[in-house]
N, C-alpha and C positions, 0 to 999 in steps of 0.2 A: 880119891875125892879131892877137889880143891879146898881151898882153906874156908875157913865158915865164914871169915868174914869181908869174900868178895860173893859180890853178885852178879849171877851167871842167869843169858839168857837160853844158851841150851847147851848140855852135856852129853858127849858121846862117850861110851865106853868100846875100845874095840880091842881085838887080841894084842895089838900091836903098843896099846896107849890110849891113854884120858885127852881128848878136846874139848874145852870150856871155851863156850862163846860168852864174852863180858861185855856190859857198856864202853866205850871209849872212853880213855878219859883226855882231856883236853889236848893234852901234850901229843897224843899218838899222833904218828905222821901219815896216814892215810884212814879216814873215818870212813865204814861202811854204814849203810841203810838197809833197813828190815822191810824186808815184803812178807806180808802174813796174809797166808792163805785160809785161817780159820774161823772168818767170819760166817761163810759157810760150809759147813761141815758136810762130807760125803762119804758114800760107804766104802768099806775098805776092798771091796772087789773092783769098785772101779777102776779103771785105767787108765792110765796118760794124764791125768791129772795134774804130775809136775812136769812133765814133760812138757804139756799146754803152757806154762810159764816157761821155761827153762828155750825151747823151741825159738821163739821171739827174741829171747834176749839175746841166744848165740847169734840170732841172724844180724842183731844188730852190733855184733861185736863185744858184749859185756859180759866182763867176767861175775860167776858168781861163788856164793859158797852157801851151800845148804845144807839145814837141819831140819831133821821131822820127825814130828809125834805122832802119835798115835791118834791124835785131833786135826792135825794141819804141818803144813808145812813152811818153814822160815826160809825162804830167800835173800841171802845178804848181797847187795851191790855197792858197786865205789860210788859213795857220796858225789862226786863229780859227775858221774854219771847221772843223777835223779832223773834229770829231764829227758833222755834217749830212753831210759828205761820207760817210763810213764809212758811215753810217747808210743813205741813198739809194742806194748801191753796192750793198749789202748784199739791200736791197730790192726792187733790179733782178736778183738771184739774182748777183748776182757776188760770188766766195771774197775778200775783202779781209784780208789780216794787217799789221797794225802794229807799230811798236817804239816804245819807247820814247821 
């Protein structure tokens, strides 16, 4: 488990070892962006689902790293990237909304 008092936004447990995804904090030298797919929710027999994301973004050269629940799934991209990624999302017909 990691320590109680960092904040994690997804935890994998695999045979191999523990991955905690956390906020950045200011100092990291490469800040990734969260794509969350959970706004709406699908069943779990569907298919390609992440692929539908993931597809686009290879095409456009962006690297990712993902996690997923059992609700949705987390796409992290290089902050520098924002605007390619949005853009090929976009392109692939998928509704993307950003903040700030």
């Amino acid at each position: 488990m990691p320590p109680a008092d960092v904040e994690w936004l997804v935890m994998v447990r695999a045979p191999d070892g523990l991955t905690v995804v956390s906020p950045a904090e200011d100092a990291e030298p490469q800040a990734w962006l969260a794509l969350y797919s959970g706004d709406t929710a699908h069943d779990l027999d569907a298919t390609g689902m992440l692929s539908a994301l993931l597809v686009p973004l290879k095409d456009a050269g962006i690297s990712v790293f993902v996690g997923s629940t059992f609700q949705a799934d987390l796409v992290l991209i290089p902050e520098t990237r924002r605007d390619d990624a949005v853009e090929a999302l976009r392109r692939a017909g998928h509704h993307v909304t950003t903040t700030p």
